[in-house]
PyMOL CGO cylinders between C-alpha atoms (Angstrom):
from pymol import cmd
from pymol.cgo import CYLINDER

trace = [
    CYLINDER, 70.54, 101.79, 183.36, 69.63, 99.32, 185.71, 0.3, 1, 1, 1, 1, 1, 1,
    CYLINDER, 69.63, 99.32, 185.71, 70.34, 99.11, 189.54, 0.3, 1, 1, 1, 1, 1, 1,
    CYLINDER, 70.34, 99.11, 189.54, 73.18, 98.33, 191.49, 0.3, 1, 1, 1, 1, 1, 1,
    CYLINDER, 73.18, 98.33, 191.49, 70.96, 95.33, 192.76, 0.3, 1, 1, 1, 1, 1, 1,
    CYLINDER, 70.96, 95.33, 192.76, 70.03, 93.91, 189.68, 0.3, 1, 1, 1, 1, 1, 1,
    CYLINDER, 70.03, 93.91, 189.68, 73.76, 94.02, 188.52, 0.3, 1, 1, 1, 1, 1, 1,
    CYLINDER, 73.76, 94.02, 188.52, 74.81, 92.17, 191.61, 0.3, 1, 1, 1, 1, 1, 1,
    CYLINDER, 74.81, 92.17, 191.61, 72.19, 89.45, 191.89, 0.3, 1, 1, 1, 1, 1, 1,
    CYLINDER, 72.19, 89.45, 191.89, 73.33, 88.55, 188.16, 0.3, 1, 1, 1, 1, 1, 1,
    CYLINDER, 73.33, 88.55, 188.16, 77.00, 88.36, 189.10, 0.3, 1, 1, 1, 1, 1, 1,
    CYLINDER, 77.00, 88.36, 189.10, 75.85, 85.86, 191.77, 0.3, 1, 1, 1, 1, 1, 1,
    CYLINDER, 75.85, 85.86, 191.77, 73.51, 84.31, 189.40, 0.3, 1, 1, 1, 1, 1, 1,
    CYLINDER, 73.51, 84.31, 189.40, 76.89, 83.56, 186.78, 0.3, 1, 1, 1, 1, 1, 1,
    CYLINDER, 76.89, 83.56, 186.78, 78.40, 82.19, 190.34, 0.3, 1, 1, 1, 1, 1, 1,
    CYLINDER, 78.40, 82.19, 190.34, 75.68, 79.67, 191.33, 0.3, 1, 1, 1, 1, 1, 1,
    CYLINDER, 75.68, 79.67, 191.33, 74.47, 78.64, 188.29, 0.3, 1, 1, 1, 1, 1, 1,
    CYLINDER, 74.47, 78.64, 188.29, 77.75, 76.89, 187.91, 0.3, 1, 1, 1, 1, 1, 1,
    CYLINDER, 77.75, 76.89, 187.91, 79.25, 76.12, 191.86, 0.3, 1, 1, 1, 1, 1, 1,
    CYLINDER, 79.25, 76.12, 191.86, 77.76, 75.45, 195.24, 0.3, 1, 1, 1, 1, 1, 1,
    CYLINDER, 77.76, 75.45, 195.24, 78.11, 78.12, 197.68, 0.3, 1, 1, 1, 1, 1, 1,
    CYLINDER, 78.11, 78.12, 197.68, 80.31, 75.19, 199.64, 0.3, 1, 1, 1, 1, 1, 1,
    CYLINDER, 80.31, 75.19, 199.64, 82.88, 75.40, 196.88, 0.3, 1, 1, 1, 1, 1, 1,
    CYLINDER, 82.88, 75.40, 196.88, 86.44, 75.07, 197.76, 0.3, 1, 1, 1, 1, 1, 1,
    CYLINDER, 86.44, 75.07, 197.76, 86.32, 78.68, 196.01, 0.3, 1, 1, 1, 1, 1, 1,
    CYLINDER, 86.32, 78.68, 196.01, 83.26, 80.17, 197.34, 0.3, 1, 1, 1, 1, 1, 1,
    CYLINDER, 83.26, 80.17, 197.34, 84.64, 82.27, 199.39, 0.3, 1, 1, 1, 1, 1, 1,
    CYLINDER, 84.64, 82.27, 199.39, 86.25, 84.63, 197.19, 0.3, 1, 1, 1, 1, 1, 1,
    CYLINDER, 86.25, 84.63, 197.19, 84.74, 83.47, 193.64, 0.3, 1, 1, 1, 1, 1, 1,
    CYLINDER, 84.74, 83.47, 193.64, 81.42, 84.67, 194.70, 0.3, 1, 1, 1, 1, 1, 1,
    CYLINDER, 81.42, 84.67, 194.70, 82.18, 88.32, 195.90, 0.3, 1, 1, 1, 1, 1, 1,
    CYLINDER, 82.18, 88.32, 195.90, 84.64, 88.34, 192.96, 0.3, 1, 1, 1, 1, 1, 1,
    CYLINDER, 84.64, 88.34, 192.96, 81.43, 87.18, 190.09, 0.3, 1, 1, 1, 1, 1, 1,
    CYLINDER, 81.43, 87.18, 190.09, 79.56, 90.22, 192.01, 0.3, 1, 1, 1, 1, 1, 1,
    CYLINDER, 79.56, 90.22, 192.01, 82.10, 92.84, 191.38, 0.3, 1, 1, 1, 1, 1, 1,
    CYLINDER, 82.10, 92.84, 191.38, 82.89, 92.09, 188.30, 0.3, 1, 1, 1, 1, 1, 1,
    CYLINDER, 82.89, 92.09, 188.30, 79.51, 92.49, 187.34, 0.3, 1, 1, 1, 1, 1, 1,
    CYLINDER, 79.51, 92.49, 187.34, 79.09, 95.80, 188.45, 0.3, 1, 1, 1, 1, 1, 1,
    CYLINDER, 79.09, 95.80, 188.45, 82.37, 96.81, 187.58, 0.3, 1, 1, 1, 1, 1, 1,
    CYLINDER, 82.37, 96.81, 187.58, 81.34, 98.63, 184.27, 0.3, 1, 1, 1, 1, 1, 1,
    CYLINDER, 81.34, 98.63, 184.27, 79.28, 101.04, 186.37, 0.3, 1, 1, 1, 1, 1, 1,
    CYLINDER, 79.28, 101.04, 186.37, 82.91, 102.57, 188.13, 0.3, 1, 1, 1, 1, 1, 1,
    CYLINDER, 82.91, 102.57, 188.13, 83.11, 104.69, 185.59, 0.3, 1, 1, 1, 1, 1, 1,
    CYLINDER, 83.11, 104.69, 185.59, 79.99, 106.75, 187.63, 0.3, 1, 1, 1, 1, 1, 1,
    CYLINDER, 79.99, 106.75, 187.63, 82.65, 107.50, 190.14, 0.3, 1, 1, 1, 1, 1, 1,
    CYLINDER, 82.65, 107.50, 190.14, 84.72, 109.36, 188.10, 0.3, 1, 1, 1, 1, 1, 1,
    CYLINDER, 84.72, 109.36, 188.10, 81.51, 111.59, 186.68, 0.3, 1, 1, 1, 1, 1, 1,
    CYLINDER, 81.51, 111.59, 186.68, 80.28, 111.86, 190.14, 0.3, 1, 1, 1, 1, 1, 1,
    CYLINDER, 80.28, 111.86, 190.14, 83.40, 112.35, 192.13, 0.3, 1, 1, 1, 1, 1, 1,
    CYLINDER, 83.40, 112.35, 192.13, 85.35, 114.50, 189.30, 0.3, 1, 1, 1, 1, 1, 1,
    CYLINDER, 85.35, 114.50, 189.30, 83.04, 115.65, 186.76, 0.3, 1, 1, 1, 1, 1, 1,
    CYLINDER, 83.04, 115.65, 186.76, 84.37, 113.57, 184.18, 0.3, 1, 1, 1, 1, 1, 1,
    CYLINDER, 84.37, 113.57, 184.18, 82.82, 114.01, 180.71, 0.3, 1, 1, 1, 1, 1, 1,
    CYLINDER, 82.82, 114.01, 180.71, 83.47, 111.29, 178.46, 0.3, 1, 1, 1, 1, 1, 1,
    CYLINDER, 83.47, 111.29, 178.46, 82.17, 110.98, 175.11, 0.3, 1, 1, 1, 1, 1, 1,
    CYLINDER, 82.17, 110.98, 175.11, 82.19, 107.10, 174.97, 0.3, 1, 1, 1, 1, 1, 1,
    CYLINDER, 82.19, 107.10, 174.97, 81.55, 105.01, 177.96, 0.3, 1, 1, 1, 1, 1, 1,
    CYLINDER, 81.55, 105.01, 177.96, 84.41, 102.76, 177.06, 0.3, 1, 1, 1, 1, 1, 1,
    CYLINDER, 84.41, 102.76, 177.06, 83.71, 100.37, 180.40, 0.3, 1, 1, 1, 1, 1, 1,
    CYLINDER, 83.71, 100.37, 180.40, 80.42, 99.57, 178.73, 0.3, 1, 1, 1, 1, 1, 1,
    CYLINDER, 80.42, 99.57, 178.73, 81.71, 97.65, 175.45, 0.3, 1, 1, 1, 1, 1, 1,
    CYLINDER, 81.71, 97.65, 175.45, 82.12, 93.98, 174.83, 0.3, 1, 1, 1, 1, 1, 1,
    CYLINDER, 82.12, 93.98, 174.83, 85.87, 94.77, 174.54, 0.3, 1, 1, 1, 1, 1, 1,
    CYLINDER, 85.87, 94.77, 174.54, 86.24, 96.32, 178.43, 0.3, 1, 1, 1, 1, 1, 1,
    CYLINDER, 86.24, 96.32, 178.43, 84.04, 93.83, 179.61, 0.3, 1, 1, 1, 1, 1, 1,
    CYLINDER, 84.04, 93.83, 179.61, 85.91, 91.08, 177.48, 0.3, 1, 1, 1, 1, 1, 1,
    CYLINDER, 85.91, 91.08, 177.48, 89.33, 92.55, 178.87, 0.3, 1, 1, 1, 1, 1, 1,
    CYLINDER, 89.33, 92.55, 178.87, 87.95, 92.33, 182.35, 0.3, 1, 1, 1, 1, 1, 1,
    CYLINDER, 87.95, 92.33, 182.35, 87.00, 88.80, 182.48, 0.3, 1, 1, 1, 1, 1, 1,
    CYLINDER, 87.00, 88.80, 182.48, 90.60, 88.29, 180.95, 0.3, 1, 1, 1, 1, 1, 1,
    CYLINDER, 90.60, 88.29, 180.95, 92.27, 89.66, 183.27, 0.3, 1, 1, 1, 1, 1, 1,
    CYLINDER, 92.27, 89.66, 183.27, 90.51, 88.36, 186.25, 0.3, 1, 1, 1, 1, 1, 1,
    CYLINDER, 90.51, 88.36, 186.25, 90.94, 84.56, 184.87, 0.3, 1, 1, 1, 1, 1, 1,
    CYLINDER, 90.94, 84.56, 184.87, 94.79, 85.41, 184.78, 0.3, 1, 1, 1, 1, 1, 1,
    CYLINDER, 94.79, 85.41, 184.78, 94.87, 87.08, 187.67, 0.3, 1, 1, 1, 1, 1, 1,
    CYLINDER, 94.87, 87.08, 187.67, 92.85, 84.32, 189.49, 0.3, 1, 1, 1, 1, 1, 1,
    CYLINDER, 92.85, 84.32, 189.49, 95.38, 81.60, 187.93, 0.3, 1, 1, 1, 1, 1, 1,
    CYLINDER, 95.38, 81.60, 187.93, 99.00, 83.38, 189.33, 0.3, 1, 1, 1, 1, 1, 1,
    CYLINDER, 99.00, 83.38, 189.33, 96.93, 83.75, 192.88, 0.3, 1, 1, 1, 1, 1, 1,
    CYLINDER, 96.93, 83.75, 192.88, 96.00, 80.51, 193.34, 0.3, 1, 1, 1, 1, 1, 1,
    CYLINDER, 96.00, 80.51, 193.34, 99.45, 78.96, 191.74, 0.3, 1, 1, 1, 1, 1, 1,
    CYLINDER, 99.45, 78.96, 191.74, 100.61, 78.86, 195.71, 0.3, 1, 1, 1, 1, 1, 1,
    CYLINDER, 100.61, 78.86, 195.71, 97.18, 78.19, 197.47, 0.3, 1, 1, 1, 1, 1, 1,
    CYLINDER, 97.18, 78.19, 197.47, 95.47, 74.03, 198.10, 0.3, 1, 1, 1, 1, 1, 1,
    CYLINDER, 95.47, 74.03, 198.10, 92.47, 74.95, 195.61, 0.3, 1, 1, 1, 1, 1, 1,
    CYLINDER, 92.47, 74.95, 195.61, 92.51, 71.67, 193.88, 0.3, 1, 1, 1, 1, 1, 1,
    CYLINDER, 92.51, 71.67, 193.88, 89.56, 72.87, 191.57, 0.3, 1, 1, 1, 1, 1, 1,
    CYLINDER, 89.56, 72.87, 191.57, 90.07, 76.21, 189.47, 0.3, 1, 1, 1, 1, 1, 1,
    CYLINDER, 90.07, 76.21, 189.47, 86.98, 78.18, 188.99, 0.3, 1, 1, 1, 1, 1, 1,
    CYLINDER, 86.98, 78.18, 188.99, 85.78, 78.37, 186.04, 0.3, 1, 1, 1, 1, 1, 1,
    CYLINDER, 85.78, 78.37, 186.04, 86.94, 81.08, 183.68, 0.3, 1, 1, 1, 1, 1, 1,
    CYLINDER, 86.94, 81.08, 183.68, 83.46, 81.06, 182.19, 0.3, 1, 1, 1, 1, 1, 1,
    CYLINDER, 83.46, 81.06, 182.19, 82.07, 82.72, 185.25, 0.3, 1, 1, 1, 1, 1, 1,
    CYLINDER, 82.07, 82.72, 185.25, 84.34, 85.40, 185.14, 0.3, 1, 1, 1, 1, 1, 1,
    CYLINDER, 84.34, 85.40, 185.14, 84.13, 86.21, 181.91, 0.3, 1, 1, 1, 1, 1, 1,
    CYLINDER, 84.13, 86.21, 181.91, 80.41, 86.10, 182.00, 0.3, 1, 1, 1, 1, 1, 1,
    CYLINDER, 80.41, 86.10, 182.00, 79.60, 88.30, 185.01, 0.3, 1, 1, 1, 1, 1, 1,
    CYLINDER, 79.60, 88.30, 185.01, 80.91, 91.33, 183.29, 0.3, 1, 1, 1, 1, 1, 1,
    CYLINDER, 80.91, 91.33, 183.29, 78.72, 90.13, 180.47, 0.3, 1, 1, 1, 1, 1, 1,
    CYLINDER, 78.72, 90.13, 180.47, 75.94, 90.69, 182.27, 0.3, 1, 1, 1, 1, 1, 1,
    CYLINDER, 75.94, 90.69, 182.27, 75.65, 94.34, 183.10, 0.3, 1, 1, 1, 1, 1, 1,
    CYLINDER, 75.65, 94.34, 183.10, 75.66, 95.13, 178.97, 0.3, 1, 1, 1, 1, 1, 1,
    CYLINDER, 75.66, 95.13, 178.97, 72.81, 92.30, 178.91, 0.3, 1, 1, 1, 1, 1, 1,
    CYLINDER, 72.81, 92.30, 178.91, 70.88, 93.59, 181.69, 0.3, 1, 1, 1, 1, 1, 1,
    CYLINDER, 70.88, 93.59, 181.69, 71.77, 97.64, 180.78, 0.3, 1, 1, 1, 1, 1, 1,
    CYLINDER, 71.77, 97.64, 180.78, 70.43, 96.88, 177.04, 0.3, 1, 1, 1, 1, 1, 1,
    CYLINDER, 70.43, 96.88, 177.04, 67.34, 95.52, 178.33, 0.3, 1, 1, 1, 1, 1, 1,
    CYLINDER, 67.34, 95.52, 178.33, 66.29, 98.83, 180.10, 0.3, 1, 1, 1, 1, 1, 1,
    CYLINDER, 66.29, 98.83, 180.10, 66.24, 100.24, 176.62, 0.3, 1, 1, 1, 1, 1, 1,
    CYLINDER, 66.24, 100.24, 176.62, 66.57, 103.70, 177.60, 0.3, 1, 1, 1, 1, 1, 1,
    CYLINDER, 66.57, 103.70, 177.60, 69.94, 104.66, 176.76, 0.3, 1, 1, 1, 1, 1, 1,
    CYLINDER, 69.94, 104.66, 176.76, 72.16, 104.13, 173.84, 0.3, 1, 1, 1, 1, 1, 1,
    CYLINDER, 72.16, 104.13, 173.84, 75.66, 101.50, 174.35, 0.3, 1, 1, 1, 1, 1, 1,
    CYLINDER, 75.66, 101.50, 174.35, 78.87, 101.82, 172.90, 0.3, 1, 1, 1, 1, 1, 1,
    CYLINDER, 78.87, 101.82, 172.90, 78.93, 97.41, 172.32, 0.3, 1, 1, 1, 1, 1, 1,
    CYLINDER, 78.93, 97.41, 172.32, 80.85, 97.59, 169.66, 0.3, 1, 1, 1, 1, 1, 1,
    CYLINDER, 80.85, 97.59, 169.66, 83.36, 99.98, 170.15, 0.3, 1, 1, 1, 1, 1, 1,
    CYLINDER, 83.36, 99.98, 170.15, 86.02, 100.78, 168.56, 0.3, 1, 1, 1, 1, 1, 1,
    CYLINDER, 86.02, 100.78, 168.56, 84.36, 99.97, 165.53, 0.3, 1, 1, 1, 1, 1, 1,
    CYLINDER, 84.36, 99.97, 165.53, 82.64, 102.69, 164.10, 0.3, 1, 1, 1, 1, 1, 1,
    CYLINDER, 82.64, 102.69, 164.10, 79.20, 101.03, 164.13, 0.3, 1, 1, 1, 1, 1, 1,
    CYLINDER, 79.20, 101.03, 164.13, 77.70, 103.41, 166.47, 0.3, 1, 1, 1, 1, 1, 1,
    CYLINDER, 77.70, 103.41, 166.47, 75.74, 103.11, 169.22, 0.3, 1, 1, 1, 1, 1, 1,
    CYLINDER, 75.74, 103.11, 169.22, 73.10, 100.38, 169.64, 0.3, 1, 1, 1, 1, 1, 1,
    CYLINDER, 73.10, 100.38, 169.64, 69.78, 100.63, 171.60, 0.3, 1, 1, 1, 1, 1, 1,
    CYLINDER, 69.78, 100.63, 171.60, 66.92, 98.32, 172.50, 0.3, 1, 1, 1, 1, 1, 1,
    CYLINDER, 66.92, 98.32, 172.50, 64.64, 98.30, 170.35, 0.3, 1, 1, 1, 1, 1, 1,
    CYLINDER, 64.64, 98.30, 170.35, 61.89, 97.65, 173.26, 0.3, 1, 1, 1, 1, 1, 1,
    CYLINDER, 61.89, 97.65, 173.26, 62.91, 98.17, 177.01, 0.3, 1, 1, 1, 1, 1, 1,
    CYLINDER, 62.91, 98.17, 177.01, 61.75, 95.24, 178.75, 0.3, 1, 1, 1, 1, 1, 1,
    CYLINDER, 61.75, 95.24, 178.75, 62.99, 96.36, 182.17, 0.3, 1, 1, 1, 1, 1, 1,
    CYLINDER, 62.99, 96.36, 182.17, 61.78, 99.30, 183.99, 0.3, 1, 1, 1, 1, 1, 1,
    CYLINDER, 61.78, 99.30, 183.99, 64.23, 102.87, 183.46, 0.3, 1, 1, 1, 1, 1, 1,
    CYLINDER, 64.23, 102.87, 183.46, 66.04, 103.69, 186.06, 0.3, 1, 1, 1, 1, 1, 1,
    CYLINDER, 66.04, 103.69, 186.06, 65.33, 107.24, 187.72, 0.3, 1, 1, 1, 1, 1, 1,
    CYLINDER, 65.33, 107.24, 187.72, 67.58, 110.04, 187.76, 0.3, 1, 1, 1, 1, 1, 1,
    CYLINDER, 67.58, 110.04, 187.76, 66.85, 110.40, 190.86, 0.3, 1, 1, 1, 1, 1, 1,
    CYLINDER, 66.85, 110.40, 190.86, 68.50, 108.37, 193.58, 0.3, 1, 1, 1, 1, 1, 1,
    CYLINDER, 68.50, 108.37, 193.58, 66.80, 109.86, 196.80, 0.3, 1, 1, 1, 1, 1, 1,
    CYLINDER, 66.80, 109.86, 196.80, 66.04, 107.22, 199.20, 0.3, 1, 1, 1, 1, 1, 1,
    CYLINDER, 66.04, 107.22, 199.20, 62.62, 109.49, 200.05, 0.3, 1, 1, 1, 1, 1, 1,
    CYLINDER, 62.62, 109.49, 200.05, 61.73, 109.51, 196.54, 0.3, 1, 1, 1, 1, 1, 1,
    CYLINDER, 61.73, 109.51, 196.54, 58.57, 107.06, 196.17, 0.3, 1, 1, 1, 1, 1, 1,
    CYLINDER, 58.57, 107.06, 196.17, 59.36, 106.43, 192.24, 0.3, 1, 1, 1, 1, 1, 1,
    CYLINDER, 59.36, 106.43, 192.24, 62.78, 104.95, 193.08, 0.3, 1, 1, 1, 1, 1, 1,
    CYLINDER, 62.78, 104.95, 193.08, 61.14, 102.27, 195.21, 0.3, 1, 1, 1, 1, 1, 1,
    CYLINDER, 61.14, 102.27, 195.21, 58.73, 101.81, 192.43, 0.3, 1, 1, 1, 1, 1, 1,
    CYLINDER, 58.73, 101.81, 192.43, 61.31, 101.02, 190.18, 0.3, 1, 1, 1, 1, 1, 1,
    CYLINDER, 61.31, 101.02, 190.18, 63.65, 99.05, 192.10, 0.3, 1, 1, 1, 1, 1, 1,
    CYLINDER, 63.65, 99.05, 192.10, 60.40, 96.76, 192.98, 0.3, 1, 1, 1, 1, 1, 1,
    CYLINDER, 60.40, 96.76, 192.98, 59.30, 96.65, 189.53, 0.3, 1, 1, 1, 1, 1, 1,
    CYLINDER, 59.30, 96.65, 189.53, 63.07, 95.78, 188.39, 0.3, 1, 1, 1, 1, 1, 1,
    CYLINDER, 63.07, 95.78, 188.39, 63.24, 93.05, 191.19, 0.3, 1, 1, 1, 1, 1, 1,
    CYLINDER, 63.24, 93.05, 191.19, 60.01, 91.87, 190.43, 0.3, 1, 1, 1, 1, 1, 1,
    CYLINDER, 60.01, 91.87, 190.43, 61.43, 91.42, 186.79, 0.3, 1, 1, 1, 1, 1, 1,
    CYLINDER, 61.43, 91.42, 186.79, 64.89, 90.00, 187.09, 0.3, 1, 1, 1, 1, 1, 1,
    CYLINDER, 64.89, 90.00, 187.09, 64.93, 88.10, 189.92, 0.3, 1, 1, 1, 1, 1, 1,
    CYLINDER, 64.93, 88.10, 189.92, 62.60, 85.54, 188.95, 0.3, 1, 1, 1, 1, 1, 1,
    CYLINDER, 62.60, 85.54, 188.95, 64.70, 85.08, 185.64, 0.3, 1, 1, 1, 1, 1, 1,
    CYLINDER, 64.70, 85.08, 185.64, 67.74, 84.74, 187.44, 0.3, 1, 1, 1, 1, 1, 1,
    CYLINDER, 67.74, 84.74, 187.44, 66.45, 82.19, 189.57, 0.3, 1, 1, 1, 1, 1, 1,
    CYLINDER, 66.45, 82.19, 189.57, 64.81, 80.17, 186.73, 0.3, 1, 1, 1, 1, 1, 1,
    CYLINDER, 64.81, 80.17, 186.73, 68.21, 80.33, 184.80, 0.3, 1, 1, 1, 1, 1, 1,
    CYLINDER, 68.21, 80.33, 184.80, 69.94, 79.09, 187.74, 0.3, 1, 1, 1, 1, 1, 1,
    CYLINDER, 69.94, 79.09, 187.74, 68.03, 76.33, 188.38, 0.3, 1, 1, 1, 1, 1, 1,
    CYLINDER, 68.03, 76.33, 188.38, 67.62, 75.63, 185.11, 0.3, 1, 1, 1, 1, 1, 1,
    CYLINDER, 67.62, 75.63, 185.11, 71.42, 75.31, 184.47, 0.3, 1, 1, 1, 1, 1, 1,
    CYLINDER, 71.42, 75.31, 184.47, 71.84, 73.23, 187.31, 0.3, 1, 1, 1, 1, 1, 1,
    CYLINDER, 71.84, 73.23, 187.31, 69.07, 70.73, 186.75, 0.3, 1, 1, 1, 1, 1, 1,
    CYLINDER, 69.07, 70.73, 186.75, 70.61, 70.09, 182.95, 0.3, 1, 1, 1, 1, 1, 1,
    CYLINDER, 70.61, 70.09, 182.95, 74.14, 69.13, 184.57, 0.3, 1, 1, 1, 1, 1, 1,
    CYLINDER, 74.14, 69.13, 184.57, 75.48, 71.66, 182.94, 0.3, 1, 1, 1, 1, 1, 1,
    CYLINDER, 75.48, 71.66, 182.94, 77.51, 73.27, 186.30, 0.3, 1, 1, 1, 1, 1, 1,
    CYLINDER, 77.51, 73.27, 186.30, 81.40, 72.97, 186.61, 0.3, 1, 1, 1, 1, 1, 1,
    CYLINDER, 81.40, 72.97, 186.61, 81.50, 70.73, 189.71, 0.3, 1, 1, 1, 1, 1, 1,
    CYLINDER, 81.50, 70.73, 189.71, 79.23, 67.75, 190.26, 0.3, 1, 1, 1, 1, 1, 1,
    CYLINDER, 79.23, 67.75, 190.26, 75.98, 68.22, 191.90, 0.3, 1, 1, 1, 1, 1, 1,
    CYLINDER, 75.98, 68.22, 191.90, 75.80, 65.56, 194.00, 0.3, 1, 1, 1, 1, 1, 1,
    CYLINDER, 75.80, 65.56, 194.00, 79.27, 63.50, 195.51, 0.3, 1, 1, 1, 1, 1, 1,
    CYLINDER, 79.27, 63.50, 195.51, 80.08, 60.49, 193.53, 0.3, 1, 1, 1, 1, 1, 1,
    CYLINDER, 80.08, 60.49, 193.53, 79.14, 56.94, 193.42, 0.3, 1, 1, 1, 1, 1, 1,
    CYLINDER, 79.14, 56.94, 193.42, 82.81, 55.66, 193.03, 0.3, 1, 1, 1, 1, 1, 1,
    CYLINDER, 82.81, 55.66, 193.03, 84.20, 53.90, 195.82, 0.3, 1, 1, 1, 1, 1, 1,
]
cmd.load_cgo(trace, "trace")
């Protein structure tokens, strides 16, 4: 598993590496890329808060994720039917940000993920962890939890950045980049 951190710098990574934080939309496209990229980690709140025991973490499969990013592009659409916005945002964002926790949670390596369910292909694991495990631990005081959120910042932030900027210096965002030369 891989921190709450990591998850939301990756939702804001979907959200730049495609719009200005200036956008028409920025104010409310960029929290919403962040949640729904930690959204498939609720599920903690019902084993935390209610001892929930589930056999398959369903909000951890392309198909939740999938549904999420769905819903949030119609949901997005019938809001904004009333509002000025004369740019939508771009339904790739949201559809990607959930896509992102799987990517980054499969990396760690550590624990099996239900991608595929409902099929009955099983689990699927990385074959290599190329982030840092998570503790299972979360005391602040604890000096291997600050190891590994270091280590996992260390890690993904510099790949975030370089995909972002990346992205943006191949034209390949959803607005322009720079205002236009028409008159």
């Amino acid at each position: 598993m891989s921190t709450l951190i990591a998850h939301a710098a990756a939702g804001a990574a979907v959200y730049f590496s495609q719009n200005r934080l200036r956008a028409q939309h920025g104010q409310w496209a960029l929290p919403l890329c962040v949640l729904l990229a930690i959204a498939p980690d609720l599920d903690y709140l019902a084993i935390w808060l209610f001892g929930v025991k589930q056999e398959v973490r369903v909000t951890h499969t392309f198909l939740f994720c999938l549904c999420l990013g769905a819903f949030s592009c119609i949901a997005t659409r019938r809001l904004r039917q009333g509002c000025a916005v004369s740019r939508p945002f771009p339904s790739a964002c949201m559809i990607a940000a959930p896509l992102t926790h799987l990517l980054l949670d499969f990396l760690v390596g550590a624990h099996a993920l239900p991608l595929l369910w409902p099929l009955p292909v099983g689990e699927v694991i990385a074959p290599v962890a190329l982030l840092p495990t998570v503790i299972h631990t979360y005391r602040f005081t604890h000096p291997a939890m600050w190891r590994h959120f270091l280590l996992e910042c260390a890690i993904v932030f510099p790949v975030l950045l370089a995909s972002v900027a990346g992205m943006r210096s191949q034209g390949r965002t959803g607005w322009p980049m720079r205002p236009s030369a028409a008159k």
